[in-house]
C-alpha positions in Angstrom: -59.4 6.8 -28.7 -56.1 9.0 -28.7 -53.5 6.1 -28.7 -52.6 5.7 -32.3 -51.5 1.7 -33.7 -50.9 2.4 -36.7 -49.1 5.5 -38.7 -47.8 5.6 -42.0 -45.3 8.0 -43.1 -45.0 9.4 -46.2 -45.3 6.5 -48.3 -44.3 5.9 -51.9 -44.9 2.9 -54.7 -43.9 3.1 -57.8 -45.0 0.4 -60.9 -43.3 0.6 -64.2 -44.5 4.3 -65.2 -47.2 4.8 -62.7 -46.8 6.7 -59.5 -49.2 4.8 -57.4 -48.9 6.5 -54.0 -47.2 9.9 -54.0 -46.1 11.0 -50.2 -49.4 9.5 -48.2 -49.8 9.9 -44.5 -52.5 8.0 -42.5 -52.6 7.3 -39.1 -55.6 5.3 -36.9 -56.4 5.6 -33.3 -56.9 2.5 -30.6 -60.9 1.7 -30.8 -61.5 4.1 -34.1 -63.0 3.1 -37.3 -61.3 4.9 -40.0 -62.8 5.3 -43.0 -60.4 5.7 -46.5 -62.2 6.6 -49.5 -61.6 7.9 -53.4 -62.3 7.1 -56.9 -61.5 4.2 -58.3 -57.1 4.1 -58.9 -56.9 7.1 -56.4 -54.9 4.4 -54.2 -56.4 2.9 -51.7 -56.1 -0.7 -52.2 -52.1 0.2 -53.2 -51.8 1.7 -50.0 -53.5 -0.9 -47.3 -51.1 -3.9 -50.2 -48.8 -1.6 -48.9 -49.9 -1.9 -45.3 -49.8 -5.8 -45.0 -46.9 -6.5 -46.9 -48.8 -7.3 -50.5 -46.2 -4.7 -51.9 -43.0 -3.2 -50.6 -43.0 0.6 -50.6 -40.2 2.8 -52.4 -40.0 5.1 -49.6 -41.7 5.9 -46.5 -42.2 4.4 -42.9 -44.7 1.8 -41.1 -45.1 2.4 -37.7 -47.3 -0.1 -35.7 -48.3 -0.3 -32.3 -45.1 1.9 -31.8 -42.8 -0.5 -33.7 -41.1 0.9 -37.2 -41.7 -2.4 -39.3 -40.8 -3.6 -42.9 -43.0 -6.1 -44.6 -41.2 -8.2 -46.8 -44.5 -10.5 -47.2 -48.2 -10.6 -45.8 -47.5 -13.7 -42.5 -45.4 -10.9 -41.6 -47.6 -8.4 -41.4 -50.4 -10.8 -39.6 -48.2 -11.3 -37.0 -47.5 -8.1 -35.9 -51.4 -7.7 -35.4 -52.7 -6.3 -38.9 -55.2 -8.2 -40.9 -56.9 -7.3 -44.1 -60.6 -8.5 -45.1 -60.5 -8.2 -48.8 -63.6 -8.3 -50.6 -62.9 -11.6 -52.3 -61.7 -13.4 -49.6 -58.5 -15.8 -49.5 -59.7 -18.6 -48.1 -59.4 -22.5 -49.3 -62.6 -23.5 -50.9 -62.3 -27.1 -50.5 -60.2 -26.6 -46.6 -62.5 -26.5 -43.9 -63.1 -23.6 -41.7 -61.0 -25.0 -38.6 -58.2 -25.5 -41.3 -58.2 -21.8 -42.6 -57.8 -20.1 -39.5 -54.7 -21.4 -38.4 -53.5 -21.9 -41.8 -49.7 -21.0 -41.6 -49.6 -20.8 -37.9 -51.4 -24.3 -36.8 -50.6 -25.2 -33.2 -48.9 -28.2 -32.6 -47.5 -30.6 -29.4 -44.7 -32.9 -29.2 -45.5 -36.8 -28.8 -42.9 -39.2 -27.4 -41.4 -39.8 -30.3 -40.7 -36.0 -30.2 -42.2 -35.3 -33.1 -44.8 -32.7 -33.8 -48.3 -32.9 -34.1 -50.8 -30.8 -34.6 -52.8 -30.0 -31.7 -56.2 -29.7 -32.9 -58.4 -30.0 -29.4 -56.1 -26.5 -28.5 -57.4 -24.8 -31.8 -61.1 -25.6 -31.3 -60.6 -24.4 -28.1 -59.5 -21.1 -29.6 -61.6 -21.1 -32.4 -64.8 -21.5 -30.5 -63.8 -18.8 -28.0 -62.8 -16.5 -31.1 -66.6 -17.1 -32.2 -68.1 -16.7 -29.3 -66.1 -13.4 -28.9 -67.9 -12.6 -32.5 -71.7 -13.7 -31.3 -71.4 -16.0 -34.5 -71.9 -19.5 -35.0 -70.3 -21.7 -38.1 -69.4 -25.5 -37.9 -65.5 -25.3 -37.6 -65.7 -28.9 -39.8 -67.9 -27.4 -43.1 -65.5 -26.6 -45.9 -65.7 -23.4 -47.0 -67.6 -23.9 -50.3 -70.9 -24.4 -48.5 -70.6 -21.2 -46.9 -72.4 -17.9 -47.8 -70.0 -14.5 -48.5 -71.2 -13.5 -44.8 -70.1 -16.3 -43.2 -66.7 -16.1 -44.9 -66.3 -12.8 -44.1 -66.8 -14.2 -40.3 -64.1 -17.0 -40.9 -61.9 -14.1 -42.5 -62.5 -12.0 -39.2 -62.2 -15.1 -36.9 -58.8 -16.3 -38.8 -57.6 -12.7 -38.2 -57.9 -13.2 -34.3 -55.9 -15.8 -34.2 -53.0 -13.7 -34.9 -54.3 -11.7 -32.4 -54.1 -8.9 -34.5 -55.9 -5.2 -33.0 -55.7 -4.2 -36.8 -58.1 -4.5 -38.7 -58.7 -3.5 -42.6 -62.2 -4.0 -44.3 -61.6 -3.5 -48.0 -65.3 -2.5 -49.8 -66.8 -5.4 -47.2 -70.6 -5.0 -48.2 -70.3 -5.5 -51.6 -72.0 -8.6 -51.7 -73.9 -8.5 -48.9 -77.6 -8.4 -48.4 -79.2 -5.6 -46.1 -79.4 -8.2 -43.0 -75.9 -9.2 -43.1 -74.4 -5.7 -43.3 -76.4 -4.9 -40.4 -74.5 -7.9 -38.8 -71.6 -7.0 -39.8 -71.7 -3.6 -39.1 -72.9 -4.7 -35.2 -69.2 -6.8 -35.2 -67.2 -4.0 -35.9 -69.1 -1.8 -33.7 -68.2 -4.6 -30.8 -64.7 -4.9 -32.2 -64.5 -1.1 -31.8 -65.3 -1.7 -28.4 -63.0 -3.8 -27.4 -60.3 -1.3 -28.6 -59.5 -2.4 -31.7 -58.5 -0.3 -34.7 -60.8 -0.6 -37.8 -59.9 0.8 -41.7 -62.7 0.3 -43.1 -63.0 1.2 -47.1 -66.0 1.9 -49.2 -67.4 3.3 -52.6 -71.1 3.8 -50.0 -70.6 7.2 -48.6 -73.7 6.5 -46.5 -72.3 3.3 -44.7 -69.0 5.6 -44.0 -71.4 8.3 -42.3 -73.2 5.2 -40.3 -69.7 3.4 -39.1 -66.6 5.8 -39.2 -65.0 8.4 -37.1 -62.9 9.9 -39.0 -62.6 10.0 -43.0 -59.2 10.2 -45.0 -59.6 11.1 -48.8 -57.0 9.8 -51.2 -56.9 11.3 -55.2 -54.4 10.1 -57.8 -52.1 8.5 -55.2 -52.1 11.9 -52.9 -53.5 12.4 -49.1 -56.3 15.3 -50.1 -57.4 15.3 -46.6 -58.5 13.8 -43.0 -62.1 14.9 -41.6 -64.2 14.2 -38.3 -67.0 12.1 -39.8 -69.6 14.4 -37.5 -68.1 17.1 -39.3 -68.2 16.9 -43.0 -71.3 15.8 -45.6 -70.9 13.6 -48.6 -71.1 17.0 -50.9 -68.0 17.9 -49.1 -66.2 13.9 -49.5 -67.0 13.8 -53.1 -65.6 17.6 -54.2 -62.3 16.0 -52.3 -62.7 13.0 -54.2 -63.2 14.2 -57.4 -61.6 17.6 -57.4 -64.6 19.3 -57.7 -67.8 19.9 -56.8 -70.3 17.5 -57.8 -74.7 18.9 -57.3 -76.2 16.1 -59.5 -75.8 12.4 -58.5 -78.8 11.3 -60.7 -78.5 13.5 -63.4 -82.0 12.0 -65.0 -83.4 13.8 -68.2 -86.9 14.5 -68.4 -87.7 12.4 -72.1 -91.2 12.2 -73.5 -92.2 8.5 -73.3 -94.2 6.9 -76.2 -96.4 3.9 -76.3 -96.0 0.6 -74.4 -93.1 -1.6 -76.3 -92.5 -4.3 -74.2 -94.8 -6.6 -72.0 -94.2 -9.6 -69.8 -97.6 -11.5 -69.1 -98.6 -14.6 -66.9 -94.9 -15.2 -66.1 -94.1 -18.1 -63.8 -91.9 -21.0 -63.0 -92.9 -23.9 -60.6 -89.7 -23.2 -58.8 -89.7 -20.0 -58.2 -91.6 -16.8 -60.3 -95.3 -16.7 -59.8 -98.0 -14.4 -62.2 -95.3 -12.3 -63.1 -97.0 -9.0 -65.1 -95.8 -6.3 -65.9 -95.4 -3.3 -68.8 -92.5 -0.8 -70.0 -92.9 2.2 -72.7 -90.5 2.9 -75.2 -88.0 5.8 -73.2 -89.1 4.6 -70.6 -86.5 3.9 -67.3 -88.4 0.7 -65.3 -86.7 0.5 -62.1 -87.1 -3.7 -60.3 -86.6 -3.1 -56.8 -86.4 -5.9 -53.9 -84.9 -7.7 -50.8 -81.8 -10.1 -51.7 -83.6 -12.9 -52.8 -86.4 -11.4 -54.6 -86.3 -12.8 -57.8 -85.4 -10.0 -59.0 -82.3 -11.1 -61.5 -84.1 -14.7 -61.7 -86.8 -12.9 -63.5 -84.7 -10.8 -66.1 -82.4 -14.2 -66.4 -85.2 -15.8 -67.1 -87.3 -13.4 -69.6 -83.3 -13.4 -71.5 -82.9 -16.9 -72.2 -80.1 -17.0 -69.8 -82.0 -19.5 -67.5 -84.5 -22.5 -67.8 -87.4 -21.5 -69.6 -90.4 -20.5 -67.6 -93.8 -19.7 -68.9 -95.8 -17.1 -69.6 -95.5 -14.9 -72.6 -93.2 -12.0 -73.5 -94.2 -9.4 -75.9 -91.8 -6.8 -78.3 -93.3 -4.4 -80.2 -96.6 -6.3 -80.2 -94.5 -9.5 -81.1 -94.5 -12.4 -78.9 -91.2 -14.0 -78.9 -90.0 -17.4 -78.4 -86.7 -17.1 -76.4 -85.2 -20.5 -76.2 -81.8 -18.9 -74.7 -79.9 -15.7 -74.7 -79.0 -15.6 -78.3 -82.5 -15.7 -79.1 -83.2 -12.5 -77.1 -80.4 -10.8 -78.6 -81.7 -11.1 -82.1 -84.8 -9.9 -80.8 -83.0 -6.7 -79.4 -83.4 -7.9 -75.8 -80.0 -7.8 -74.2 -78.7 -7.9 -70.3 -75.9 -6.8 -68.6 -74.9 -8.6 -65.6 -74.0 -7.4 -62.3 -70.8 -9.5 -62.3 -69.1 -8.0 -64.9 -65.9 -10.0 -63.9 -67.6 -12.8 -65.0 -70.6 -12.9 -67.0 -69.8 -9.7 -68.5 -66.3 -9.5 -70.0 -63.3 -11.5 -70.8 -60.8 -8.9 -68.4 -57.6 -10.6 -70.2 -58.9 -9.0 -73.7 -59.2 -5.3 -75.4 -61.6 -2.8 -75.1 -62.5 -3.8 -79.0 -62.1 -7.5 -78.5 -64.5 -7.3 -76.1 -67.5 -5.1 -77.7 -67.6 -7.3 -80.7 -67.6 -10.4 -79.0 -71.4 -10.9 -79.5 -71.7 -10.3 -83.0 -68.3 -11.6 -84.5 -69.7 -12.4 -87.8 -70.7 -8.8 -88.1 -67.4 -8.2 -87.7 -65.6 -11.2 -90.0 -65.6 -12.4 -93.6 -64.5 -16.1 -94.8 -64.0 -16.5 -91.0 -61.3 -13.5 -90.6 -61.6 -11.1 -88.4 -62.1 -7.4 -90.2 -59.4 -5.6 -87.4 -60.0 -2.0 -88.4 -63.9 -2.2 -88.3 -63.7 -3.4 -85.0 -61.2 -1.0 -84.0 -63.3 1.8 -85.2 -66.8 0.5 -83.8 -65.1 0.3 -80.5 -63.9 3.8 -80.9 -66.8 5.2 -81.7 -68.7 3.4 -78.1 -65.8 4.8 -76.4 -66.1 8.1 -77.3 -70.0 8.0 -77.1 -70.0 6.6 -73.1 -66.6 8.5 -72.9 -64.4 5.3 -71.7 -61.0 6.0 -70.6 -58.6 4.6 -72.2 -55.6 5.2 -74.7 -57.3 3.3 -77.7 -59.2 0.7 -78.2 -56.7 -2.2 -77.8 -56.5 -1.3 -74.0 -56.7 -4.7 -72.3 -60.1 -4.7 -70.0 -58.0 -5.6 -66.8 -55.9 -2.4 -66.7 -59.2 -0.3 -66.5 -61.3 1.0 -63.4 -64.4 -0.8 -62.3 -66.3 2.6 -63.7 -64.9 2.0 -67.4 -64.4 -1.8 -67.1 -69.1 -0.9 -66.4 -69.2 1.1 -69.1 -67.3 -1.2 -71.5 -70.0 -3.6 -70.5 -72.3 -1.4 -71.4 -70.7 -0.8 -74.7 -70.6 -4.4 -75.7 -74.8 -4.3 -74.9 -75.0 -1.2 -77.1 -73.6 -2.6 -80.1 -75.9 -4.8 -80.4 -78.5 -2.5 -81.1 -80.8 -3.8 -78.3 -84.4 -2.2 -77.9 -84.9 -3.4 -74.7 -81.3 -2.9 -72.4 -81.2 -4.7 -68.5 -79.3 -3.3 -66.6 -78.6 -5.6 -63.0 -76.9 -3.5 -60.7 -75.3 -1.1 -63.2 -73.2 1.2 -60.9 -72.1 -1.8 -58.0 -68.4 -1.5 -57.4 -67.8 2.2 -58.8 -66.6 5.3 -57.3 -69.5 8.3 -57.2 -67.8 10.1 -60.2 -68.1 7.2 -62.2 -72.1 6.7 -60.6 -72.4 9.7 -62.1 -71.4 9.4 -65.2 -73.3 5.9 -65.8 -76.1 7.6 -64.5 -75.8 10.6 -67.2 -75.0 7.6 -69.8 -78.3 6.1 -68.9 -80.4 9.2 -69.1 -78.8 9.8 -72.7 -80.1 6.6 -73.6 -83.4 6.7 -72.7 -83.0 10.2 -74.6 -82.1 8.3 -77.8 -85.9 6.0 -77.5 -84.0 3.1 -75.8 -85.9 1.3 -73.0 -84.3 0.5 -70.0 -85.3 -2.0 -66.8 -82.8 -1.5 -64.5 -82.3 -3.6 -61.1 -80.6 -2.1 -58.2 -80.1 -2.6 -54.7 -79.6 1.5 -54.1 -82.7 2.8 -53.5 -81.6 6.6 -54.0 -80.3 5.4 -57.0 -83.6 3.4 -58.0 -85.6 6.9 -57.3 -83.3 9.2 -58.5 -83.5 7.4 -61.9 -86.5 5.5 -62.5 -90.0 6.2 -64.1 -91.6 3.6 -62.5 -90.5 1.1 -60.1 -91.9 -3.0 -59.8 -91.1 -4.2 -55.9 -90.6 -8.0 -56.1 -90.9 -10.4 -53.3 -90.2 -14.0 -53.0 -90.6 -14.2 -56.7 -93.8 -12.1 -57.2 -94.5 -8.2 -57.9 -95.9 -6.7 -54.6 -96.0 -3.1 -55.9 -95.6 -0.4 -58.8 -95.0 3.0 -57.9 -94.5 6.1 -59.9 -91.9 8.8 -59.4 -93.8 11.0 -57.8 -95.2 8.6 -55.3 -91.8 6.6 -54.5 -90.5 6.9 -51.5 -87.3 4.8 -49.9 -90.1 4.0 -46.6 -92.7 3.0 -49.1 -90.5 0.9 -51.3 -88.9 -0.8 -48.2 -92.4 -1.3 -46.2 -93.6 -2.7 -49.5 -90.6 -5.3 -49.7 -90.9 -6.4 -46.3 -95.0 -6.5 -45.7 -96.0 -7.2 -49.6 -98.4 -4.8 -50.3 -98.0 -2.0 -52.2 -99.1 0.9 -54.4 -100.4 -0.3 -58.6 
C-alpha cells in the first residue's frame, strides 16, 4: 500500500430537497481493502453511484489512478478501471455468461468483406484466463438463470476484469450468501488484494469489516465522520461514529416471565424434505431456529404457515389442532410470518405505509366494498408510533424508507393482525446496527406484551443475544435444543455441522 488510485474530493449531490452527500472525502490505497460503512441513508451507495458514473455530482472532484475524471455514465467509469459489484447484480438473466462479460465491449475481427465480427475464440481465451486468475470455474455457455448468487457474483467480478479495472467496489456482497461462499469470496478479494488491486468493500456486518478491511471510513447523514486503521478501532467505537452516540446494548432482551406451552408442532414431515419434526414454544417465549443455509429452516415455518405444500404431522394452538390448508388459514388462527425478503414477499414498495398494514385484513378496513380511509390512516398511525417508524405520516410510500423502517413496516403489517404466534425469518438482514437495535428492543417489547415469537436468523450473536431457546436444524431435521444459558456460537455451530446436540 501507499500509492493511492482513487481520491474523491469534497463531493456533493443534491436530489430535489435532500442533501445526499455534504463535502465527502475518501481516498483508497493500491492493494488496500477499504471498508465504508453507516446507517442506512447516511450515503454510501450515493457516493460509490457517484463513483462509477450512476449519478453526476454537484460539486467536487474524481481523481483516479492520478487522472481528474468526469463520469457522464457508468461504461465510462468501467473503462477507466472502476467496477462496482452491487448486491443485486446487473447481469442478463436469459444472456449467457460469455455474453455478459464483454457485454458493451465485445471483441471483434474484420473478415474479407471488411466487416466486423465478433471474435468469440479471443474472448474465451480471456475469459478462461480471467477465471483461472479467480481459482473459479463456471461454464462460459450456461445462461445466467441457472446460476447461484455466488457464482454471479464471480461473473460480476470476472466481467469487471475485462475492463481491466484495479477498482473494485463490493456494495453489502454477503448478503445472500451462505457461510461457505463468503468464505470464498472473502479468499478472492484477499487474492485480488494481492495482486494490488484496490477494494471498497461495504457492509451493514461490522465483523466481516474487522476480518477483511484495512482501513474503515464512516459516513452519517451525507458527512465524512471519520477514517480509522481497522487494527485500531472496535465496533463500540464504529457504531458511536455511526450513530452519533454511544450504543452498550445490541440485544437489548427483557427478562419476561414465560407461561405455559401455547404452541406445538408434532410428527412433522414431508417426503421431500422435513423429517419428525418436534418441537414446543411457551406463550412469551422468544424460540430461536438456527442452521446451515439449507437447513430447512424457512421450509419448515413455510410449511407449518400454509405458505408451502402441505406436509404432515400435526400443529397445535392453544391446545387446538389446526387444519392449515394455506396462509390465510394460519392467519385466522393467529399464526402469521414475516419473510426475509421483504422486497418481495413482504410489502408492495410502490404503496403507503397505511396501504400496506391493512393489506391483509381489507374487509376490516372496508364497508359495501369501500375503503374506510381514515381508519386505516389511524391504525397505521398508531403501529408507527408503537415500533416508532420514521416517517412524515402514514401515506409515506414504502420505497422512500430505509431498509430498518421499510422491516419494521413489515412488522407492523404482521402486528395488525393480531397474531399469537409471530415468525420472524431473518428479521434484522439488510439493516444498519441502530436499526438492529431497535428491532431487537421491538422484539423484546413484544414478547413483554405475551406474544410468542420463533425467530430464524443466520446471526448467531443475534440468535443468543435474543433467544430463550434455540432448535438447530440440519438437512431438514432438529439436531439440537439449547437453552440460554447453555448456548454457545461453538456449540450451535459444532451441532449444525456434526448433528448432535444438547435436548
Amino acid at each position: 500500500m501507499g500509492e493511492t488510485v482513487l481520491e474523491l474530493k469534497n463531493i456533493v449531490k443534491t436530489f430535489p430537497g435532500v442533501l445526499a452527500l455534504n463535502d465527502v472525502s475518501f481516498d483508497l490505497e493500491k492493494g488496500e481493502v477499504h471498508a465504508i460503512c453507516g446507517e442506512n441513508g447516511a450515503g454510501k451507495s450515493t457516493l460509490m453511484k457517484v463513483l462509477s458514473g450512476v449519478y453526476q455530482p454537484d460539486s467536487g472532484e474524481i481523481h483516479v489512478n492520478g487522472q481528474n475524471r468526469k463520469f457522464a455514465n457508468p461504461m465510462e467509469s468501467y473503462k477507466s478501471g472502476v467496477s462496482i459489484i452491487f448486491q443485486e447484480t446487473s447481469l442478463f438473466e436469459e444472456m449467457t455468461v460469455l455474453e455478459n462479460m464483454f457485454l458493451g465491449h465485445e471483441t471483434s475481427k474484420k473478415t474479407l468483406g471488411f466487416l466486423p465480427v465478433l471474435n468469440y475464440r479471443e474472448m474465451r481465451e480471456k475469459a478462461r484466463e480471467i477465471f483461472k486468475r479467480l481459482n473459479t470455474k463456471i461454464d462460459l455457455d450456461t445462461k445466467i438463470k441457472t446460476l447461484g448468487m455466488a457464482q454471479k457474483q464471480m461473473v460480476e467480478i470476472a466481467k469487471s476484469l475485462t475492463f481491466d479495472a484495479n477498482i473494485l467496489i463490493f456494495d453489502e456482497p454477503t448478503a445472500s450468501l451462505t457461510q461457505r461462499e463468503v468464505d470464498a469470496l472473502f479468499s478472492i478479494i484477499l487474492s485480488l488484494k494481492k495482486e494490488g488491486m484496490g477494494i471498497v468493500y461495504i457492509s451493514h456486518r461490522l465483523e466481516e469489516i474487522f476480518e477483511i478491511c484495512d482501513r474503515v471510513t464512516v459516513l452519517r447523514d451525507g458527512q465524512y465522520i471519520s477514517t480509522k486503521n481497522v487494527g485500531g478501532t472496535n465496533k463500540d467505537e464504529l457504531v458511536a461514529d455511526m450513530v452519533g452516540r454511544t450504543m452498550h446494548n445490541y440485544y437489548p432482551k427483557t427478562e419476561t416471565e414465560l407461561g405455559d406451552v401455547i404452541f406445538r408442532v408434532e410428527n412433522f414431515y414431508d417426503e421431500g424434505f422435513l423429517e419428525n419434526i418436534n418441537f414446543e414454544v411457551r406463550k412469551g417465549e422468544i424460540l430461536g431456529f438456527a442452521g446451515l443455509a439449507g437447513a430447512g429452516r424457512t421450509e419448515l415455518m413455510e410449511a407449518v404457515c400454509g405458505l408451502a405444500p402441505k406436509a404432515q404431522g400435526e400443529v397445535i394452538l392453544d391446545g387446538k389442532k389446526l387444519s392449515i390448508s394455506d396462509y390465510t388459514d394460519a392467519m385466522k388462527e393467529g399464526l402469521v410470518y414475516v419473510s426475509e425478503d421483504r422486497g418481495k414477499y413482504g410489502l408492495i414498495v410502490d404503496m403507503s405505509i397505511e396501504e400496506n398494514i391493512s393489506m391483509p385484513q381489507l374487509k376490516d378496513f372496508s364497508k359495501f366494498g369501500i375503503i374506510d380511509r381514515k381508519k386505516e390512516s389511524a391504525v397505521a398511525a398508531e403501529y408507527m408510533k408503537e415500533i416508532t417508524i420514521k416517517a412524515p405520516s402514514p401515506d409515506f410510500t414504502v420505497n422512500n424508507l430505509s431498509g430498518g423502517n421499510q422491516q419494521k413496516v413489515s412488522i407492523a403489517k404482521a402486528l395488525a393482525i393480531q397474531p399469537k404466534i409471530l415468525v420472524l425469518d431473518e428479521p434484522t438482514r439488510g439493516v444498519d446496527v441502530n436499526a438492529k437495535a431497535e428491532i431487537h428492543k421491538i422484539i423484546s417489547e413484544l414478547t413483554g406484551k405475551g406474544l410468542t415469537i420463533l425467530m430464524i436468523s443466520s446471526e448467531l450473536p443475534e440468535l443468543l443475544g435474543m433467544c430463550d431457546r434455540i432448535y438447530v436444524m440440519k438437512e431438514g431435521r432438529i439436531v439440537g435444543c439449547f437453552s440460554r444459558q447453555d448456548a454457545t456460537q461453538d456449540k450451535i455451530l459444532k451441532t449444525a455441522l456434526e448433528g448432535e446436540g444438547e435436548e
